[in-house]
VMD Tcl script that draws the C-alpha trace (Angstrom):
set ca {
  {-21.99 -11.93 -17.65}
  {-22.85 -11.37 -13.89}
  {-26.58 -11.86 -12.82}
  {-29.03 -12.48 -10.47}
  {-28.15 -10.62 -6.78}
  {-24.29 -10.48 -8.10}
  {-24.97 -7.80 -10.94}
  {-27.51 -5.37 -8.68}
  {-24.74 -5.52 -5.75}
  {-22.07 -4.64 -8.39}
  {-24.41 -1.88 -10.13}
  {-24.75 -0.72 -6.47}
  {-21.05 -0.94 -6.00}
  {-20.72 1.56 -8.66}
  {-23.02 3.87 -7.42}
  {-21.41 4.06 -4.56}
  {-17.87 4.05 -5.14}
  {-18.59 6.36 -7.89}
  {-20.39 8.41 -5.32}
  {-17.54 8.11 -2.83}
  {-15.02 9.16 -5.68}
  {-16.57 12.28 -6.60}
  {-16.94 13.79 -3.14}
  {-13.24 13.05 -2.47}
  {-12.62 14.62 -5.80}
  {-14.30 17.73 -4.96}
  {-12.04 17.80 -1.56}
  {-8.95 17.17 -4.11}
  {-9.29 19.43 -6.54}
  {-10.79 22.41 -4.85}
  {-12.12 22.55 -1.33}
  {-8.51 21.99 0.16}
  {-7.45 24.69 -2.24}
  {-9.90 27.06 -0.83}
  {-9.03 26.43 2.82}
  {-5.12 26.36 2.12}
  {-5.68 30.02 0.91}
  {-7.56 31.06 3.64}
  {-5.55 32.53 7.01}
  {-5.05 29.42 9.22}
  {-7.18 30.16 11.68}
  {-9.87 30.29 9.62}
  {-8.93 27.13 7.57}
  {-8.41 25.11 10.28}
  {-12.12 26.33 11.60}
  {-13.92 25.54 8.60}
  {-12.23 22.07 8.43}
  {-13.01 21.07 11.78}
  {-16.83 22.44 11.03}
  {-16.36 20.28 7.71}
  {-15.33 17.36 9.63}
  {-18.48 17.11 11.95}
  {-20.86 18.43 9.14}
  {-18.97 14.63 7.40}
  {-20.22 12.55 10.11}
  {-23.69 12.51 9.85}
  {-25.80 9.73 7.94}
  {-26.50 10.81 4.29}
  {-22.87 10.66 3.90}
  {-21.76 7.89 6.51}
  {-24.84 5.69 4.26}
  {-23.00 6.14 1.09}
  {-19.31 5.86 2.80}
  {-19.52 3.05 4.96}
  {-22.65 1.36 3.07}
  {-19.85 1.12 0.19}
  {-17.18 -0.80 2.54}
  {-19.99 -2.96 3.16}
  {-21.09 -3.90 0.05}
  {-17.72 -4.03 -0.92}
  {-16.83 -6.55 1.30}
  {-20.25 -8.82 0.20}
  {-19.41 -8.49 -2.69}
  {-16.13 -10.08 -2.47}
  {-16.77 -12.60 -0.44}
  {-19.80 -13.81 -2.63}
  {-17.33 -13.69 -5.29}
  {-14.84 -16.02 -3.35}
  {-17.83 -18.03 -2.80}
  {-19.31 -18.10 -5.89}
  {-16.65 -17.87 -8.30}
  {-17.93 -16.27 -11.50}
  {-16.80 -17.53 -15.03}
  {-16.65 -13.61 -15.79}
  {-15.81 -10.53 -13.96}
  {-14.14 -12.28 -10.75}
  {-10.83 -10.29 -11.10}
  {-12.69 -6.95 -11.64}
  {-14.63 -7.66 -8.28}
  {-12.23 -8.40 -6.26}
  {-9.58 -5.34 -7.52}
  {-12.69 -3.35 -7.08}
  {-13.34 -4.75 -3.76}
  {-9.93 -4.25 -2.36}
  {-9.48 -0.89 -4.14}
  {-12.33 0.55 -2.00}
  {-11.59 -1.49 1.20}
  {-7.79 -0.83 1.23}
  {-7.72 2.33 -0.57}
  {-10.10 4.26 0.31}
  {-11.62 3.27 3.61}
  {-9.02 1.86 5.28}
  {-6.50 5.37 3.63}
  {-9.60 6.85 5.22}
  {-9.17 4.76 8.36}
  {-5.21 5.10 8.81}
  {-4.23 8.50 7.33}
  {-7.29 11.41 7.40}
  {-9.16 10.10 10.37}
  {-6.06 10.24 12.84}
  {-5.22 14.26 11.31}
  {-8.55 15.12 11.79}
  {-8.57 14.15 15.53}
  {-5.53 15.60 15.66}
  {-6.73 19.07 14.26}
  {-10.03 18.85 16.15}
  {-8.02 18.99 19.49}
  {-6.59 22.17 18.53}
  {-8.13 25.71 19.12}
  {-8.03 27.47 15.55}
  {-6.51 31.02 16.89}
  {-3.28 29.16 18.46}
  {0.19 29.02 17.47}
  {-0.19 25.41 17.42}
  {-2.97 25.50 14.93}
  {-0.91 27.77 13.09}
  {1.54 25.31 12.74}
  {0.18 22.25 12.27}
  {-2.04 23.69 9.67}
  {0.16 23.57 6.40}
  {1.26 20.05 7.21}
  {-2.08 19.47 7.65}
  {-3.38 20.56 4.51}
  {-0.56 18.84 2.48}
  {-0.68 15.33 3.95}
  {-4.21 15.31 4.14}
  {-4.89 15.94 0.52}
  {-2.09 13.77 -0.29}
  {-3.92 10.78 1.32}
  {-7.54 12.33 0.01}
  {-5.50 11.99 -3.76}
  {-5.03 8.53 -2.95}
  {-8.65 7.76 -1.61}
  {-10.11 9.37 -4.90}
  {-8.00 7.19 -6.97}
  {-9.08 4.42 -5.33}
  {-12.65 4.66 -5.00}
  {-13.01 5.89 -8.72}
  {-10.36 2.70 -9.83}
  {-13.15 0.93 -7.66}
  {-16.13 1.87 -9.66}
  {-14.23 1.12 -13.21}
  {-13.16 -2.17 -11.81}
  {-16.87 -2.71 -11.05}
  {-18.14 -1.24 -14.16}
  {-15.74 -3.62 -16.52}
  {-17.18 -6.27 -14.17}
  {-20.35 -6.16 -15.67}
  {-19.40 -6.01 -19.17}
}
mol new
graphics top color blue
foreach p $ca { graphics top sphere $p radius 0.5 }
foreach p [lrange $ca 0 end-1] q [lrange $ca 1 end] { graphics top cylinder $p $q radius 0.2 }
display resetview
């Protein structure tokens, strides 16, 4: 079994990944529902409010502290090498890192940018909205796999 520092970064891991998980899951399963079905201009409005209400540090401690961990904890598990658990930390390492901050990084950052430089009431807006809405949950499905598949990985880690 994992101990010492190893096991309270992994339990941590969970937390957060876990943490992670669920509010992506929440995005997944109903929030992007409930903007789809409003009129575009108003979907596109509460997203970009959603997106800058995202940035601020509660949720940017939980999000990014994750990738950080994350990546500590893989590299002291290159370093170390544990008899037990070294495959579960570093799937649920690179689960996290790949799939759901660096899906975060490469796929929902660069459409909300894009949607943020677009007034809500335009024909543009109008447009881009529906692609909007499908990609981005598409990649957000991804990112909640990911981060949960993260927290199991870290979970069976410690067992």
């Amino acid at each position: 079994m994992i101990d010492g520092p190893l096991f309270w970064a992994t339990v941590l891991g969970v937390l957060g990944t876990g943490l992670v998980a669920g509010v992506f899951c929440g995005f997944s399963t109903f929030v992007m529902r409930g903007l789809a079905a409003l009129p575009p201009a108003q979907g596109a409005a509460a997203m970009q409010a959603i997106n800058v209400a995202a940035v601020t540090p509660p949720f940017m401690a939980v999000f990014l502290g994750s990738a950080v961990l994350c990546a500590g904890i893989a590299v002291v598990t290159f370093v170390l090498w544990p008899e037990e658990g070294t495959v579960e930390l570093l799937v649920g390492s690179a689960l996290y890192l790949f799939g759901s901050f660096g899906v975060t990084i490469a796929a929902n950052v660069p459409r909300n940018d894009a949607l943020a430089g677009l007034e809500p009431g335009t024909s543009e807006a109008a447009a881009y909205w529906p692609a909007y809405i499908r990609q981005w949950t598409l990649w957000n499905h991804v990112r909640t796999v990911a981060s949960a598949g993260a927290a199991l990985a870290y979970v069976l880690a410690l067992t």
